[in-house]
N, C-alpha and C positions, 0 to 999 in steps of 0.2 A: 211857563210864563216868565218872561222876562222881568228882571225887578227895574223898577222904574227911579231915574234920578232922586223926584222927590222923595218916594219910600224909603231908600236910600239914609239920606240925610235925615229923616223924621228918625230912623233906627239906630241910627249912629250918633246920634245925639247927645249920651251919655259921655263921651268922646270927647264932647266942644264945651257940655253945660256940668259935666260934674258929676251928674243925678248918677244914681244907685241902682243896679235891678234891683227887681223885688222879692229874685228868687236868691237864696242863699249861695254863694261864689264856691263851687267846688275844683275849681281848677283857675289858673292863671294861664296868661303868656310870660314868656322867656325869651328876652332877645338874647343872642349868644354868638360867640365868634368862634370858630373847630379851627382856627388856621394856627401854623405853629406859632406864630409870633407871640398874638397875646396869650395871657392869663389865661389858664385852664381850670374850669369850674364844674363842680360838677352836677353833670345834667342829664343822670341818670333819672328814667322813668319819661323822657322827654321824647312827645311827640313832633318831631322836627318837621319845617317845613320853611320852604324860599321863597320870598316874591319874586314875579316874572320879570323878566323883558323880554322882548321881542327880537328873533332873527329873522331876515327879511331873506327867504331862501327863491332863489331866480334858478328857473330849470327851463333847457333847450323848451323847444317848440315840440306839444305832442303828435302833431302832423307835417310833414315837409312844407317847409315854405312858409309856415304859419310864423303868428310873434312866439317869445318869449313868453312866459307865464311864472307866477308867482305866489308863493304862501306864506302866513304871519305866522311862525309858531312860536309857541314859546321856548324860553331857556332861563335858567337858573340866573338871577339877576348877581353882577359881582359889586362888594364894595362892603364897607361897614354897613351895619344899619338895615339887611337886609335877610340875615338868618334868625328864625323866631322856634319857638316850639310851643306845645300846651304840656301845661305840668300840673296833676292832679295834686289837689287839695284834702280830697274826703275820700273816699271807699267807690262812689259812682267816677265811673269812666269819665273822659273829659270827650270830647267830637272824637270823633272815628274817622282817618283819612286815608284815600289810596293815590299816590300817588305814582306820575308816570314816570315807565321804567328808566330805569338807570338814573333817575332824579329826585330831588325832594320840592318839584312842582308838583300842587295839591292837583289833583283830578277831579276828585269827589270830595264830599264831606259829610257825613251822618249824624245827626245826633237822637242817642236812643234808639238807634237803630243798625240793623245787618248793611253792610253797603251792598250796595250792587253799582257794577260798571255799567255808563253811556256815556260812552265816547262820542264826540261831535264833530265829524269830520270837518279839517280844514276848505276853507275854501281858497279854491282855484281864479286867481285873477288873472286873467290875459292881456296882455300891453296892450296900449291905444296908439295905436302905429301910426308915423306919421310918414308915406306913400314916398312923398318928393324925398326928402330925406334917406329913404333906402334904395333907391334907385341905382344910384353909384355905388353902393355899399360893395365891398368884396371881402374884407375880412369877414370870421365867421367869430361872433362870439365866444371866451372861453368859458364855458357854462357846463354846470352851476356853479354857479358863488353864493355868498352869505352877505347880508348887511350889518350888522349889530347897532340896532336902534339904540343901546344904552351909550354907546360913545358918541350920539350926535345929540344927544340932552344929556349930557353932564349933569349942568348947573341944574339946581332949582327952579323954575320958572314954570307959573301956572298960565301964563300967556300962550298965543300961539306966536308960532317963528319960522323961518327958515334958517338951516344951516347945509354948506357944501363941504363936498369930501372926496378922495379918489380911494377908490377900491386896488387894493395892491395884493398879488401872488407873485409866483415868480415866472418873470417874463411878461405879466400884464399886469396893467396900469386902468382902471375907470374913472372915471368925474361923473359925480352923480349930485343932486339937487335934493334937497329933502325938506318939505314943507308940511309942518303939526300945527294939529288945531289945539283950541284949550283943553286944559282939563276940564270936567265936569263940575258943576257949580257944589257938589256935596262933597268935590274930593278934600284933603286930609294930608301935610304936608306932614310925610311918615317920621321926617325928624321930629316931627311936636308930638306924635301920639303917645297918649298918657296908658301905657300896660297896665298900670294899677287897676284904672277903672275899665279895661278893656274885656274882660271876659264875658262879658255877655254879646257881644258881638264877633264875626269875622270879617278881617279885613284881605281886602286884594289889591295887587297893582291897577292904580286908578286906568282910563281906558283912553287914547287919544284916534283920532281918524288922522291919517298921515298919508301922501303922495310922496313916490318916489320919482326924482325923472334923470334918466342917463344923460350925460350932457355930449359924451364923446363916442365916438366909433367903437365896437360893431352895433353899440344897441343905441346909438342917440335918436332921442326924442321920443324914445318909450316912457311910457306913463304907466305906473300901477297905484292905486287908492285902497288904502287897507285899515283894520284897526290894529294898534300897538299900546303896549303895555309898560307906562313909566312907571318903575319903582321907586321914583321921587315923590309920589304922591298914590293915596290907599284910598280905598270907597269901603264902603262896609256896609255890612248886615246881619239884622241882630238875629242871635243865636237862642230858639227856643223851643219847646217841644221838639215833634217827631221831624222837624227841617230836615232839609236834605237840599243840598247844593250840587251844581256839575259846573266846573268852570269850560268856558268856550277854549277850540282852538286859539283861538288869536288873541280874547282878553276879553272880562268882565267872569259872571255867573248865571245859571238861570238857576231854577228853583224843580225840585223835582227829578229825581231818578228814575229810569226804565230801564228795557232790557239789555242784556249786553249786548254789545254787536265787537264780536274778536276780532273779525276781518277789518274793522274801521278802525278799531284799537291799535290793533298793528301796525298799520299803516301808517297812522298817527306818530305813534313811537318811531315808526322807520324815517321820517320826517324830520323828528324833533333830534335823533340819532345824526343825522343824514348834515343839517343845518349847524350843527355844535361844532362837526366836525370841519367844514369848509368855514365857519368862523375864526378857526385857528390858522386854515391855512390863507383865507382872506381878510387884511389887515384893514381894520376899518381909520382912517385918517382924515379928521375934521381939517380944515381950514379956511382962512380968516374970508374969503369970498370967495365968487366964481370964478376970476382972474388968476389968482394963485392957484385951485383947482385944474384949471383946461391948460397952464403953466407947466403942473405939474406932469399933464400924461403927452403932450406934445414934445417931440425932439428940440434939442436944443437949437438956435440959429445956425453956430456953427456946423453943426451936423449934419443938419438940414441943406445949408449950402454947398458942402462938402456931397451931400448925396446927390443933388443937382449936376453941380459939375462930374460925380462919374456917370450921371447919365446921359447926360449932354457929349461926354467924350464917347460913351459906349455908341450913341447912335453916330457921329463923327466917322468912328471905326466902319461903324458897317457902313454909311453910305461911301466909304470912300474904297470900301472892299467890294460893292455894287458897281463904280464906275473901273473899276479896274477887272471885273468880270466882260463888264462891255464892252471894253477896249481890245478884249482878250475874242470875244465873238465877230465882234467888227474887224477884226485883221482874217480871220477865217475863214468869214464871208467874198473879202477883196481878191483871193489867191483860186479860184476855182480853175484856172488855165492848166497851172501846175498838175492839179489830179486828175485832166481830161487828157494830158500828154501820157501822164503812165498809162493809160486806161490802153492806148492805141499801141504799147509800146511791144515788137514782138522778139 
């Protein structure tokens, strides 16, 4: 059962108004920073755990000829503000979490209870290809890449927006288009949340619906629609009894655990593995419009007309190595007396 906005908000409530649970606090949160820089505290007995953001992983076409296709998974959100734990208070256990491999993104979360794994397989989006547009097309996309949705919402803002960027490896350049909806009317700007009064609830990266679109060659005027996960902003829900949470691939929670499925787990992981990795090697680069964007992955003038005039002169060459081919057959042709004389000759 998916948890619903308003539920949401009615549960989270102690968050916004102050109030108290009613049950006695045996554990807290801990926001905390493990990087060498700051101040090291310590945070022994601490169950750690990241809020999300979103890489936006683009994989070839799983049939010839078909689009492009795409997945929302998650990754370890970067920045202050973002690493928390639960730290007991009493003797009883604080939530029980498993989280996916190689990460401290929550998977599951138990309370008062054994966890058990379901994994929620990501969903597959397929570009909305636009025909005219691929026609001429001859490059072939370098694929896969990554997007990192946290570097195209920086700033704070519970609005929706667009922001453009070119995707950079080495030797390729993209210009791509990125339009977010709002956040959710419950959501929780994570710098204001009060830890104090916070254990009776869990919070997660609030949830936004977001369109990607390529602006330039090989994939322009692909379109994907996906949900992504600002860690600018949390949703919560409160923590009580035998609860049990699974967080989605892409972003939010549902409510309730089942069976394991290892083959979807894997996969998942292979994914979230798969997307961290091509995030490093694809540099996600915001910029101030589309102009500077399709600027950016375009050759320069000079270069450009530089590459003109050697084509211009390449074809130059060859027409004028065709007329001189001809001129070469057409004297060939004129001389046939000459080889009819030797023919006779005894």
């Amino acid at each position: 059962m998916k948890i619903s906005s308003m539920l949401a908000l009615v549960l989270g409530a102690p968050l916004l108004s102050g109030c108290s649970s009613p049950a006695p606090t045996q554990w807290r949160y801990v926001l905390y920073d493990d990087s060498h820089v700051a101040p090291q505290a310590d945070y022994s007995g601490l169950t750690k755990f990241t809020l999300a953001r979103s890489l936006l992983l683009v994989q070839p076409p799983s049939k010839p000829g078909g689009a492009a296709e795409m997945l929302s998974v998650p990754a370890e959100a970067l920045g202050a503000g973002t690493h928390y734990g639960f730290q007991p208070l009493a003797p009883a256990a604080p939530p029980q979490l498993t989280t996916y491999e190689g990460t401290r993104l929550v998977h599951s979360l138990v309370m008062n209870a054994n966890p058990a794994q379901r994994p929620q397989a990501p969903v597959t989006v397929t570009a909305a290809q636009n025909t005219a547009a691929e026609k001429g097309q001859k490059r072939q996309p370098a694929l896969p890449l990554a997007v990192d949705t946290q570097r195209l919402m920086e700033q704070p803002d519970s609005s929706a927006g667009t922001r453009y960027a070119v995707l950079r490896n080495a030797g390729n350049s993209v210009a791509i288009r990125f339009d977010y909806g709002a956040v959710p009317s419950d959501a929780i700007a994570t710098a204001k949340l009060d830890l104090a009064r916070a254990s009776g609830v869990y919070f997660h990266s609030a949830c936004r619906t977001a369109t990607l679109t390529f602006l330039s060659e090989p994939l322009k005027q692909q379109q994907f629609t996906v949900t992504v996960a600002d860690p600018n902003f949390v949703q919560t829900v409160a923590l009580d009894g035998q609860l049990q949470l699974t967080s989605h691939a892409g972003c939010g929670v549902d409510q309730g655990l089942k069976g394991e499925d290892g083959a979807t787990l894997a996969a998942l992981n292979q994914n979230i593995a798969q997307a961290r990795t091509l995030a490093h090697a694809w540099a996600t680069q915001p910029t101030a419009d589309q102009a500077q964007a399709m600027a950016q992955v375009q050759p320069a003038p000079r270069a450009a007309s530089a590459e003109r005039k050697a084509v211009a002169a390449a074809k130059a060459a060859a027409q004028q190595r065709r007329q001189q081919e001809e001129a070469v057959r057409s004297s060939q042709v004129q001389q046939p007396a000459a080889v009819q004389l030797e023919t006779f000759r005894f």
